[in-house]
C-alpha positions as CSV (number, residue, x, y, z in Angstrom):
1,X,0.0,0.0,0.0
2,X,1.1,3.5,-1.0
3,X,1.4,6.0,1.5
4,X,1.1,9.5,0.1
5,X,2.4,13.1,1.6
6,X,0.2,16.3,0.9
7,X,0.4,16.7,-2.4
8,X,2.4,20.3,-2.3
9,X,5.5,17.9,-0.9
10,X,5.1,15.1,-2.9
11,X,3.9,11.2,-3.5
12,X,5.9,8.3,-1.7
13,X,5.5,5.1,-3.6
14,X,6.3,2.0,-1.7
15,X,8.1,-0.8,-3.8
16,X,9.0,-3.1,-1.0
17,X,9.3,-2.8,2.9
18,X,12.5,-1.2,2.8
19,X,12.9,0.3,-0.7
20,X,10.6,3.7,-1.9
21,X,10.4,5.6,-4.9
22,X,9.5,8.7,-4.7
23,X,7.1,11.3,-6.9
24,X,9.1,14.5,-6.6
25,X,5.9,17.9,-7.2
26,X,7.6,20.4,-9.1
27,X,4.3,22.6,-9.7
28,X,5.6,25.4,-7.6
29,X,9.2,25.5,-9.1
30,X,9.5,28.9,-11.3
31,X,10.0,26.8,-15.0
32,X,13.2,27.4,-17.0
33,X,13.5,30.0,-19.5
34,X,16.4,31.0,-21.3
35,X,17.7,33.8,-18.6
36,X,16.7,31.9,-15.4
37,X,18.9,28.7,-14.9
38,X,21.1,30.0,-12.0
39,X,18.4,30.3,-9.8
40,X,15.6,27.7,-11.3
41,X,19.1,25.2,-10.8
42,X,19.3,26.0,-7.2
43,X,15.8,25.7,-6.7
44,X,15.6,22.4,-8.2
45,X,18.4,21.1,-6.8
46,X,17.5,22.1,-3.2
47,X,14.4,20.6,-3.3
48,X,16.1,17.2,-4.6
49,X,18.2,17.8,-2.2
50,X,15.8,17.8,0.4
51,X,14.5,14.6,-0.9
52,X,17.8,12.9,-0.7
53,X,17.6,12.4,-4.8
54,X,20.1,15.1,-5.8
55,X,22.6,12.4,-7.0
56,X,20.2,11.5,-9.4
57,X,21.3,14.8,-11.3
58,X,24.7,15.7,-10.3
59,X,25.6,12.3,-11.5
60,X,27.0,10.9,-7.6
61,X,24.4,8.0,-7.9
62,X,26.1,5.3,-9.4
63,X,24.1,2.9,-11.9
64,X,23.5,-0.4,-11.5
65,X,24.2,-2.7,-14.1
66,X,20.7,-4.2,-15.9
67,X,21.3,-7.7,-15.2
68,X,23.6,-9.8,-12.7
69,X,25.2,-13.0,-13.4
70,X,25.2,-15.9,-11.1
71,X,27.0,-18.7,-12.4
72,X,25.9,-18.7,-15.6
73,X,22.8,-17.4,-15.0
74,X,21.9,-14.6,-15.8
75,X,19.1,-12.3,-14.3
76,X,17.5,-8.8,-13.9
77,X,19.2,-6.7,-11.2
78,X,16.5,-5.2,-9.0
79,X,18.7,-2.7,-8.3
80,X,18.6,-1.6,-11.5
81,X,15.5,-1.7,-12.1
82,X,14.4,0.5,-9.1
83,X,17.2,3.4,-10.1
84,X,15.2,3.2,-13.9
85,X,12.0,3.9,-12.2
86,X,13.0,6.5,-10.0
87,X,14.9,8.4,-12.5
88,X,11.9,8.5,-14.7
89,X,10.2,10.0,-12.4
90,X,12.2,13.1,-11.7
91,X,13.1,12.6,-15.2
92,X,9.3,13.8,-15.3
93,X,9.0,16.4,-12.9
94,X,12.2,18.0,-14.7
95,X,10.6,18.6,-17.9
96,X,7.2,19.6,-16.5
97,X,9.5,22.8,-14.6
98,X,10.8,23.4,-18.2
99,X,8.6,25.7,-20.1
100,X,7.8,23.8,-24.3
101,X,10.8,26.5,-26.1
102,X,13.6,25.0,-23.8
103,X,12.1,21.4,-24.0
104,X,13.5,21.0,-27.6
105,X,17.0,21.3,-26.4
106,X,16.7,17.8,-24.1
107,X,15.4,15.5,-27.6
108,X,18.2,13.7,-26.7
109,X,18.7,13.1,-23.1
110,X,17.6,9.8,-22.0
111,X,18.3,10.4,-18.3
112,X,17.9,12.8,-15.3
113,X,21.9,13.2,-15.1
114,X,21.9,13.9,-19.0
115,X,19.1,16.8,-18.9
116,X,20.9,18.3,-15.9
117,X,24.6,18.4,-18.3
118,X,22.7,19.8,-21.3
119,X,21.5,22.9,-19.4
120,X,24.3,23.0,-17.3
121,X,26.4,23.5,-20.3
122,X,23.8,25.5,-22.5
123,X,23.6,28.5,-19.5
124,X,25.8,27.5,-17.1
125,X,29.4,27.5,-19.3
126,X,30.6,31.1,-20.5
127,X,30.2,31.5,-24.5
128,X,31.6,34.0,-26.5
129,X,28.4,35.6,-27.4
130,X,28.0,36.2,-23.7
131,X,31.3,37.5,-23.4
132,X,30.5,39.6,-25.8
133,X,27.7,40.9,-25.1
134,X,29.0,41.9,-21.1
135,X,31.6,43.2,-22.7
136,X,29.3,45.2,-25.2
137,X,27.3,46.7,-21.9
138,X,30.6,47.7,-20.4
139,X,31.6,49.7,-23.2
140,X,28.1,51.5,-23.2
141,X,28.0,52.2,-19.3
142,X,28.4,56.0,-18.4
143,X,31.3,56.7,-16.3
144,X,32.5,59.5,-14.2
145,X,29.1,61.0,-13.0
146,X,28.3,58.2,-10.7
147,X,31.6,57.0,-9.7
148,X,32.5,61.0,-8.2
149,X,29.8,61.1,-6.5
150,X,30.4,58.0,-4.6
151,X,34.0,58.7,-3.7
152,X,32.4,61.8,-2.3
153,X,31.1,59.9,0.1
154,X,32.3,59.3,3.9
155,X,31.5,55.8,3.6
156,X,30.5,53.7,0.4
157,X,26.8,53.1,0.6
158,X,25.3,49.7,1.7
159,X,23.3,47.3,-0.9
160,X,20.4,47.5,0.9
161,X,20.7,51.3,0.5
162,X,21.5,51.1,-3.2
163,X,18.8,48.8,-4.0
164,X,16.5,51.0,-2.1
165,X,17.3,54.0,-4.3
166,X,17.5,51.8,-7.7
167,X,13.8,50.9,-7.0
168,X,12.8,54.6,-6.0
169,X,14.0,55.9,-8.9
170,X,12.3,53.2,-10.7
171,X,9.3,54.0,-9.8
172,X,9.6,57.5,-10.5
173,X,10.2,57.1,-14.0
174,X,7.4,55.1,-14.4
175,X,5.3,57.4,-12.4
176,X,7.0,60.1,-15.1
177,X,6.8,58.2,-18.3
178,X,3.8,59.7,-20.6
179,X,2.9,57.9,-23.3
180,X,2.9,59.5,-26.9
181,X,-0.8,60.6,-28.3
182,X,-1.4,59.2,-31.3
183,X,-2.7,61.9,-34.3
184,X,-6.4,61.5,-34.7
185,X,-8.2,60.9,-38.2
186,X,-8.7,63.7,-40.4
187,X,-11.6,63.4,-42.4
188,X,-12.0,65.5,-46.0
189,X,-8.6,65.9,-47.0
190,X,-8.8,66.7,-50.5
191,X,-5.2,67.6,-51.8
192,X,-1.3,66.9,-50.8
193,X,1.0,69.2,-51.4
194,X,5.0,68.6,-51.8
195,X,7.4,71.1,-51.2
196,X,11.1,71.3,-50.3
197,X,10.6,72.6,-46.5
198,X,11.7,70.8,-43.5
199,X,8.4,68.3,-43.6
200,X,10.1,65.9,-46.0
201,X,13.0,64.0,-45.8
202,X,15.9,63.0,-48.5
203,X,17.8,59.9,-48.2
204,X,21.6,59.9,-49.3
205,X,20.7,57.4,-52.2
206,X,17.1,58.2,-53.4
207,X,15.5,60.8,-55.7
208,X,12.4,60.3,-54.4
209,X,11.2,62.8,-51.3
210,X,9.4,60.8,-48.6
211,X,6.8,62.3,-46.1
212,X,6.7,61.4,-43.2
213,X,3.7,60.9,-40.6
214,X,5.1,62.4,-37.8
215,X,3.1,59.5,-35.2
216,X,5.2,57.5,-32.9
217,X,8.6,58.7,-34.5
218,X,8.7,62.3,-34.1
219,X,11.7,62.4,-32.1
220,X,13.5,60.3,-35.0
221,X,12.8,62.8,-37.4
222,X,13.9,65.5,-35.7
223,X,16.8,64.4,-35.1
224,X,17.4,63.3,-38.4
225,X,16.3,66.7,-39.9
226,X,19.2,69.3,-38.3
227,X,22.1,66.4,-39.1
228,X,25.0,67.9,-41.4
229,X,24.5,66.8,-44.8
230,X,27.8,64.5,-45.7
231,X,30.6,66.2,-48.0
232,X,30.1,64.7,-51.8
233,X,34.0,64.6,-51.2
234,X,34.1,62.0,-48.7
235,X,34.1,58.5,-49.6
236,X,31.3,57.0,-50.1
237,X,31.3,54.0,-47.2
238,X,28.5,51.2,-46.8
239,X,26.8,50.5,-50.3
240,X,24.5,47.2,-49.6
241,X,20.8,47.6,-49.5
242,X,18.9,47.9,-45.7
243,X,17.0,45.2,-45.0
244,X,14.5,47.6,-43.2
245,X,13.6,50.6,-46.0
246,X,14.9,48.4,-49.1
247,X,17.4,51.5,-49.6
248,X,21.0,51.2,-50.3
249,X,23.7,53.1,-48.5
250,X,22.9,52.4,-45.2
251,X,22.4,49.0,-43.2
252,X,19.5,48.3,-40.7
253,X,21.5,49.5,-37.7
254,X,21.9,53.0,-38.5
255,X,18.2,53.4,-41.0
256,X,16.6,56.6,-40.1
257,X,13.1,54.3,-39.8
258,X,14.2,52.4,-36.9
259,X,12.6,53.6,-33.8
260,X,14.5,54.7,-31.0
261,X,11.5,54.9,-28.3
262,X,10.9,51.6,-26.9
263,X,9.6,48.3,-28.7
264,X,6.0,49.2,-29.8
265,X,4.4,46.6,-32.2
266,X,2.0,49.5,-33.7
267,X,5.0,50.6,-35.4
268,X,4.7,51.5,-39.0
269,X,6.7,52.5,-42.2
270,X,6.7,56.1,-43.8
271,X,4.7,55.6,-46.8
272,X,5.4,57.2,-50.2
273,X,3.4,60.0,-51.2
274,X,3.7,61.5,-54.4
275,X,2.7,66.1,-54.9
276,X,-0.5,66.8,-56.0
277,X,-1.8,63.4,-55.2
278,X,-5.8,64.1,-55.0
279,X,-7.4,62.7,-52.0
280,X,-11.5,63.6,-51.6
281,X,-13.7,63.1,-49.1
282,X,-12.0,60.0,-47.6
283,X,-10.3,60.0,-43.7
284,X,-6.5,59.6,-44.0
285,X,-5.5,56.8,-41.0
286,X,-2.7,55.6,-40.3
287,X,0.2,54.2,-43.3
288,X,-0.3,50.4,-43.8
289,X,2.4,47.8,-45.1
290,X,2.1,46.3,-48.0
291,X,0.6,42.5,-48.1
292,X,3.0,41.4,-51.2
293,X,5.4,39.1,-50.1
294,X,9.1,38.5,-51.2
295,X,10.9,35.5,-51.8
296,X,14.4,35.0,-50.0
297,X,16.7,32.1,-50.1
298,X,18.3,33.6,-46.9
299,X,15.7,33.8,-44.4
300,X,15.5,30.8,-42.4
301,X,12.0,31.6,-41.3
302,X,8.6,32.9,-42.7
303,X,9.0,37.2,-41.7
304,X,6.1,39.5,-41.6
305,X,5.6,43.3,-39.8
306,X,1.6,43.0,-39.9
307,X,-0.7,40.7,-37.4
308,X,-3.2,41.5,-40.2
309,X,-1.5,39.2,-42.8
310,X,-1.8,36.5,-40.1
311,X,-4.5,34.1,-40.2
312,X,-3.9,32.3,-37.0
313,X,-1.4,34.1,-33.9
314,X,-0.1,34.0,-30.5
315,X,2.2,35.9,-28.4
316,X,6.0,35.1,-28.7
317,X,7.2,34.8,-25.4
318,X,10.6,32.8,-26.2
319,X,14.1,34.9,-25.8
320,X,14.9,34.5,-29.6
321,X,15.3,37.4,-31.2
322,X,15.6,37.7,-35.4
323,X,19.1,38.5,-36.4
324,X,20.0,40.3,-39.8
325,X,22.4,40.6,-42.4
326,X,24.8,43.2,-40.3
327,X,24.3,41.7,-37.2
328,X,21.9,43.5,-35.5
329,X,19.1,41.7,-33.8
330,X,15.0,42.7,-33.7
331,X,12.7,41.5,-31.0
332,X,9.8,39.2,-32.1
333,X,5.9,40.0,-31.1
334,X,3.8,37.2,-32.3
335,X,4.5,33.7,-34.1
336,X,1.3,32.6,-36.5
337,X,0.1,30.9,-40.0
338,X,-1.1,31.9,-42.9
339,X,-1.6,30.4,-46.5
340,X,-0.7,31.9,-50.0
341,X,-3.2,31.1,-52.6
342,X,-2.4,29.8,-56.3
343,X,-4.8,29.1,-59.3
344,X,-5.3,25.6,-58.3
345,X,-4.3,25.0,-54.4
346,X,-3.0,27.2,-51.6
347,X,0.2,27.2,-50.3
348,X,0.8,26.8,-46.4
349,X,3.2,29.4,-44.2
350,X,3.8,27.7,-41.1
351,X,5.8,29.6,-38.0
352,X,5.4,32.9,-39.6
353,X,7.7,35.6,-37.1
354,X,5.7,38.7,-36.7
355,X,8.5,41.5,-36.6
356,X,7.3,44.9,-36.5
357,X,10.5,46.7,-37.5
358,X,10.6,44.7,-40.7
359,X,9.1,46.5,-43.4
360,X,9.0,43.9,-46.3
361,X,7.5,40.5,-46.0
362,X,9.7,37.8,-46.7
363,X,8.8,34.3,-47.7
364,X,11.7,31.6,-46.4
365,X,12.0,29.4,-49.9
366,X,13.5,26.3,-47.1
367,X,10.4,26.5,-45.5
368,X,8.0,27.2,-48.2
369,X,9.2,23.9,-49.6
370,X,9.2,21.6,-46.9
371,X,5.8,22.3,-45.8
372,X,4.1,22.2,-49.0
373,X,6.2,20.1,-51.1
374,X,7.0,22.8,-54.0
375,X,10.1,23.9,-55.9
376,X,11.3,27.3,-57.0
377,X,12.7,27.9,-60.1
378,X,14.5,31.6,-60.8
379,X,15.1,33.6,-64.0
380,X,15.9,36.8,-64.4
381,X,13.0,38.2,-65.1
382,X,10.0,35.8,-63.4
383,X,9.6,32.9,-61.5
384,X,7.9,29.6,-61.2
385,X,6.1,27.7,-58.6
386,X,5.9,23.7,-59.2
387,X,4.6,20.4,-57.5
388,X,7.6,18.8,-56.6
389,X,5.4,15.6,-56.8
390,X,4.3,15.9,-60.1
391,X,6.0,18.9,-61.6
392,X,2.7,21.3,-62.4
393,X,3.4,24.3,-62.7
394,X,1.7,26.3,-59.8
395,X,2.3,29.9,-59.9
396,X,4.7,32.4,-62.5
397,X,5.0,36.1,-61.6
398,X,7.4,38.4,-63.0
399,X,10.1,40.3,-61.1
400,X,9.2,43.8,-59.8
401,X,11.7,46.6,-58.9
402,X,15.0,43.5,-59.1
403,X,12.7,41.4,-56.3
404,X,10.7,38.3,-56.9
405,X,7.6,39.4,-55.3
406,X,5.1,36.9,-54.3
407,X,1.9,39.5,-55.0
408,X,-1.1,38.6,-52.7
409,X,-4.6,40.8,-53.2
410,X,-4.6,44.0,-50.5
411,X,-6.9,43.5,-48.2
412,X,-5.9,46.9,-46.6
413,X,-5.5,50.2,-47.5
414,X,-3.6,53.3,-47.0
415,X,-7.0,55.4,-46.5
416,X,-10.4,54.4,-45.7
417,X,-13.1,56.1,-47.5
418,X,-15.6,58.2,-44.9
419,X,-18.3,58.2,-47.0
420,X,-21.3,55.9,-45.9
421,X,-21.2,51.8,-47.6
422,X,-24.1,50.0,-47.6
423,X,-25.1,47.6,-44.6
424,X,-25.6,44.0,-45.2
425,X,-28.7,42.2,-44.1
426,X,-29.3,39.1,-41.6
427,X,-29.4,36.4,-44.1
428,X,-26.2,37.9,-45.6
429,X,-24.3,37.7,-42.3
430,X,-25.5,34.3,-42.1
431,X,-24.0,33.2,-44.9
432,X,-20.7,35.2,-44.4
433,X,-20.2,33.6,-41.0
434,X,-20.6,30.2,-41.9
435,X,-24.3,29.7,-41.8
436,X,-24.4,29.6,-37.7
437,X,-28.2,29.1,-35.7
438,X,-30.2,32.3,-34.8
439,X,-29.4,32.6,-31.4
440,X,-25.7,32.4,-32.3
441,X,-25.8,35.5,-35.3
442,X,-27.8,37.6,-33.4
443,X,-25.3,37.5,-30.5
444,X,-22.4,37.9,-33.2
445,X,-24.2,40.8,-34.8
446,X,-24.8,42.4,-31.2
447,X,-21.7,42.2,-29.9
448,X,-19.3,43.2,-32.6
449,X,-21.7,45.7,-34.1
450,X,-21.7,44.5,-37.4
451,X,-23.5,46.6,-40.3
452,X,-26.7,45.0,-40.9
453,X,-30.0,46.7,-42.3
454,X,-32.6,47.7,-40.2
455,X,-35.4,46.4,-42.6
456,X,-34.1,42.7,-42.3
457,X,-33.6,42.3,-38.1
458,X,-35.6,38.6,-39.2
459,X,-33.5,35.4,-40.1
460,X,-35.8,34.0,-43.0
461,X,-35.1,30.0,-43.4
462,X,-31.9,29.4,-45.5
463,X,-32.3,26.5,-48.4
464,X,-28.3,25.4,-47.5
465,X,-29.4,24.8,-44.0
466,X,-32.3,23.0,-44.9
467,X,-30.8,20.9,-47.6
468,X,-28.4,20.4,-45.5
469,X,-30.3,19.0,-41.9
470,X,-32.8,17.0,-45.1
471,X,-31.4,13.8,-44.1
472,X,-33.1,10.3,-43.9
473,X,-32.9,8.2,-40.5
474,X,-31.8,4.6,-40.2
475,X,-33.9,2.2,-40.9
476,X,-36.0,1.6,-37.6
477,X,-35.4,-1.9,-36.8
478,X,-32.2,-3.6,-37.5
479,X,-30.6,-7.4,-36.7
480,X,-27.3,-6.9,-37.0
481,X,-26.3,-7.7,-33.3
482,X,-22.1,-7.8,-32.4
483,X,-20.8,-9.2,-29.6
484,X,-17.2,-7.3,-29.6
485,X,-16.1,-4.5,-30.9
486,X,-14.2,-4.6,-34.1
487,X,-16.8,-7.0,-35.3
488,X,-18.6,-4.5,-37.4
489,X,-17.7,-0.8,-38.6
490,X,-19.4,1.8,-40.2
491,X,-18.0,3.9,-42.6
492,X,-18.7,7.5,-44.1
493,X,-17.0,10.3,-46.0
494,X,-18.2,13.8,-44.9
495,X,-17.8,17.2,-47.3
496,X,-17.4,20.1,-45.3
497,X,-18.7,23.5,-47.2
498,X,-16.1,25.5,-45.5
499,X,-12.1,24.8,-46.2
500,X,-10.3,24.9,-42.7
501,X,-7.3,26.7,-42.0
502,X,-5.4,23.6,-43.1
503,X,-7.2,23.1,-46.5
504,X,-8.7,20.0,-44.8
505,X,-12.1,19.6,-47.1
506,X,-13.4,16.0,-46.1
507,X,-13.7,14.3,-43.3
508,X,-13.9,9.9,-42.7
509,X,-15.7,8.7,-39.9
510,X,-15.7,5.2,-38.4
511,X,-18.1,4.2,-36.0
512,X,-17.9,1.0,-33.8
513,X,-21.5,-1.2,-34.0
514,X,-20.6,-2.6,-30.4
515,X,-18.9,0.2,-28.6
516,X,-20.2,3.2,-30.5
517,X,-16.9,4.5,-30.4
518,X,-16.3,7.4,-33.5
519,X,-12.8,7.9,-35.1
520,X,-12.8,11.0,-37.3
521,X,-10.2,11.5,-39.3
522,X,-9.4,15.1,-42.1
523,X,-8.8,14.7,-45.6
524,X,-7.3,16.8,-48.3
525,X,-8.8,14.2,-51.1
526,X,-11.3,11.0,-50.8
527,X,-8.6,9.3,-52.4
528,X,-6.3,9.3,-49.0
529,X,-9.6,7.1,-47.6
530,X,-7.3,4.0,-48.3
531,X,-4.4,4.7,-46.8
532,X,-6.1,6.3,-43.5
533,X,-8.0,2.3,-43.0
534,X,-4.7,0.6,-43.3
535,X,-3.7,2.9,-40.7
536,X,-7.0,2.7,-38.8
537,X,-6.8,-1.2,-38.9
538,X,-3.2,-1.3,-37.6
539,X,-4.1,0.9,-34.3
540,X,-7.6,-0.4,-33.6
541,X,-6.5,-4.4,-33.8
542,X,-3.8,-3.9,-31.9
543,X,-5.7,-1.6,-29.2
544,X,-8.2,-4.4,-28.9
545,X,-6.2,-7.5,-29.7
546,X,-8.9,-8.7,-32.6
547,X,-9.1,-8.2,-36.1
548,X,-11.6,-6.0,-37.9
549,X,-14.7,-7.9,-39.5
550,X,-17.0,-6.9,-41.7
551,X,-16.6,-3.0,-43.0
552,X,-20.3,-0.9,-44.0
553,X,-20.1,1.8,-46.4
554,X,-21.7,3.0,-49.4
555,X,-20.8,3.1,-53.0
556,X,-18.1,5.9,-53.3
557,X,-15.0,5.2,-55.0
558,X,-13.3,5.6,-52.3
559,X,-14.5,3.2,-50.9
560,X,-14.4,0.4,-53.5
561,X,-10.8,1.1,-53.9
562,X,-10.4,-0.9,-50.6
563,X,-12.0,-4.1,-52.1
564,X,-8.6,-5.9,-52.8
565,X,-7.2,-4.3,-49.6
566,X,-10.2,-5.7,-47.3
567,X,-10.3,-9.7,-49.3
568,X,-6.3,-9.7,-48.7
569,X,-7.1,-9.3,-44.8
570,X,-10.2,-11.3,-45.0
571,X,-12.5,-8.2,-44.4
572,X,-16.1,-8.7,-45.6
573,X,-17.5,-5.5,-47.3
574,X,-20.4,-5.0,-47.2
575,X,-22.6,-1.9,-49.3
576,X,-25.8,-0.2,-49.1
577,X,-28.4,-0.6,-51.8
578,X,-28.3,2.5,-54.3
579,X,-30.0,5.1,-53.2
580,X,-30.4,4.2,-49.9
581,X,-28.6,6.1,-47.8
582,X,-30.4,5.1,-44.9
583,X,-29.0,1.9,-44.9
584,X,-25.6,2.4,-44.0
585,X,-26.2,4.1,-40.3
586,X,-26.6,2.9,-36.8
């Protein structure tokens, strides 16, 4: 019998009278990030330590050997077989106080002691990028201010007394910090003017004059507008392209479009404006990026500035940062998906990095491939998108500005016209949001205010609903009686109206005559049907330990495709009448 602690301590698991494994609780341990292992160690290993199990990860436990010989027999060593369970078990509680973006790094540790080396040398050991980088914050420390003021001191202050202060003056800046007003929407702007005044901005390398929307970077521009203009005699210095503004002459680390405020994902780029550019009766908001995307065979991941281009996002709250061509490194916001569409099939982006100081989408051509199984072919002036599978071509686009851009429709705009649009009515809405019940719409309509006409507040009955709930029910009384499960299955292929996120279209279901049980499974195509049974067969028989007998469906040709799949296994397949749906159904 087990006797068990309260479980904020712990579970003691009794394998004999005088031998106990023990369930270590690591709920309340802080989990390891990436810039906490010196103190999340020393909490773990003190509570291990309290459990008398911290040799199980310093490595002072000594391992049995799996078997002992006796003679020349040979046997399992209990011994060993205790220290096995036991280390799973922390091995456990370990990885439960390691949050999911560390838990990649320990793929290969089989044991308690090996996880424990892994970090240790990951964020214990000095590296040189943490060299460098203390050495980096040395460089920028102010000195001389601080350090006379101390040695005019009588005695040097106490840490107690300069944490006190350091949180103080925290807590005034805070108190102090105002946060930047946003410009409100101008409505009825009807012309632009360009001139050569202070308002506009010349790069080194571009003819074209830039306005800029002086919102959330004002400070930025004016200190780029009263800095000398360099000599035409001097030399000429950095001539690559930044990978921020797409201009050349300057890298990302010193563009004048990078922020110097702190991180703010409603950060946007200047957007060109061209003189005399009419503008009537709309409200001018704020810039948007643009949603074309740009192919690069040097981005290891999927890059975007925009949440709006993002089907499907979360918060990034991993200690990765993106890292450029120069060197310099930008924070990430959000991590999400999205899919680029072709003539005949979209294409998935998986792990798309939402950036906001990036100001170009790019498209990693690694990743692109591996996740929808497509090559890219280059020439110099278009490009080609093919099924690696069967070589159709996909997509062809030409180059624009030297860049293969990957155009995608805009679904947002620099301006938003004022002027009144018409509102859609009930039946319209239900359509647009997949055809949901009353109650649902009318609380969807309600709480996100959507635009729908007055003279239509009544959900009239929708033919797709109807045709679609027109079904016919079994057939009342039926013989078939089974006496295990396995014995009979049910079988259906299910066409959803709506593509998912995934470009999953049909769905097979399997239904158990004995247990009811219902295996779903989504399909691209009816013609992956076959290989999902052989896969269905292998889990289900071995889960129950019998084999499948007698399969129901209809007449799809799905379905008959399985014929000399089912009389190979000795599967009976049996098919409802035509046009009798109501046949095949429990």
């Amino acid at each position: 019998m087990a006797a068990t602690s309260p479980a904020s301590s712990g579970e003691t698991i009794a394998v004999s009278e005088n031998q106990q494994l023990v369930n270590v609780n690591m709920t309340n341990v802080t989990k390891l990030t990436s810039t906490n292992f010196l103190m999340w160690s020393r909490q773990v290993h003190a509570l291990l330590d309290g459990y008398d199990l911290a040799g199980y990860v310093d490595g002072s436990v000594v391992v049995p050997p799996p078997t002992t010989t006796v003679g020349d027999v040979v046997s399992v060593n209990h011994a060993y077989t205790l220290w096995k369970r036991q280390d799973k078990l922390l091995y456990s509680a370990l990885l439960g106080a390691i949050s999911v973006s560390i838990q990649p790094l320990l793929s290969t540790a089989n044991t308690t002691t090996e996880i424990w080396d892994i970090l240790s040398s990951t964020y214990a050991k000095p590296s040189r990028g943490h060299i460098k980088q203390l050495k980096h914050q040395i460089k920028t420390w102010t000195k001389g201010v601080v350090v006379d003021q101390l040695e005019g001191r009588d005695t040097s202050p106490s840490l107690s007394e300069v944490h006190e202060k350091l949180l103080n003056h925290e807590a005034k800046l805070q108190s102090t910090t105002a946060t930047t007003p946003s410009l409100p929407v101008s409505a009825n702007v009807a012309t632009y003017r360009g001139n050569n005044n202070t308002a506009n901005y010349r790069g080194n390398n571009n003819r074209n004059q830039r306005s800029f929307h002086n919102n959330r970077n004002q400070q930025t521009w004016q200190q780029q507008q009263f800095q000398p203009r360099p000599d035409a005699s001097t030399t000429r210095g950095y001539q690559g392209r930044c990978q921020l503004c797409g201009i050349q002459g300057h890298n990302a680390r010193r563009c004048s479009q990078l922020p110097t405020g702190p991180f703010t994902s409603n950060y946007r780029a200047p957007p060109n404006v061209s003189p005399w550019q009419p503008r009537a009766n709309m409200a001018a908001a704020a810039p948007m990026n643009s949603n074309n995307w740009l192919l690069d065979t040097g981005a290891t991941h999927h890059l975007t500035s925009d949440l709006n281009n993002l089907s499907l996002h979360q918060l990034y709250n991993g200690g990765d940062e993106v890292t450029m061509a120069d060197g310099s490194t930008i924070q990430i916001s959000h991590t999400g998906f999205t899919s680029l569409p072709t003539p005949s099939r979209s294409l998935a982006l998986n792990d798309v990095l939402c950036v906001p100081n990036v100001h170009k989408n790019l498209i990693s051509v690694y990743r692109l491939y591996n996740s929808n199984q497509v090559s890219v072919e280059f020439f110099p002036a278009h490009f080609q998108v093919k099924d690696l599978r069967t070589g159709v071509r996909l997509l062809q686009r030409r180059t624009k500005d030297e860049l293969y851009e990957w155009p995608v429709n805009p679904t947002n705009k620099a301006s938003f016209f004022a002027s009144p649009s018409p509102k859609a009515s009930l039946p319209s809405w239900h359509s647009r949001l997949g055809h949901p019940s009353p109650p649902v719409l009318n609380k969807l309509v309600s709480q996100f205010s959507l635009p729908c006409s007055t003279s239509s507040k009544t959900l009239s009955p929708c033919s797709h609903c109807l045709i679609n709930k027109s079904h016919k029910l079994p057939f009342f009384t039926n013989t078939i009686v089974s006496s295990q499960p396995l014995q009979y299955i049910y079988s259906d292929v299910w066409m959803s109206p709506i593509i998912s996120t995934e470009n999953f279209k049909y769905y097979l279901v399997l239904v158990d005559h004995h247990t009811r049980y219902t295996w779903m499974y989504p399909m691209k195509q009816k013609s992956q049907v076959r290989d999902i049974f052989i896969a269905f067969k292998a889990l289900v028989e071995n889960r129950f330990h019998t084999k499948i007998g007698t399969l129901f469906s209809d007449n799809g040709g799905e379905f008959l495709a399985l014929r000399q799949f089912l009389s190979t296994h000795g599967i009976s397949h049996l098919t409802s009448p035509p046009h009798t749906p109501e046949h095949n159904g429990i």
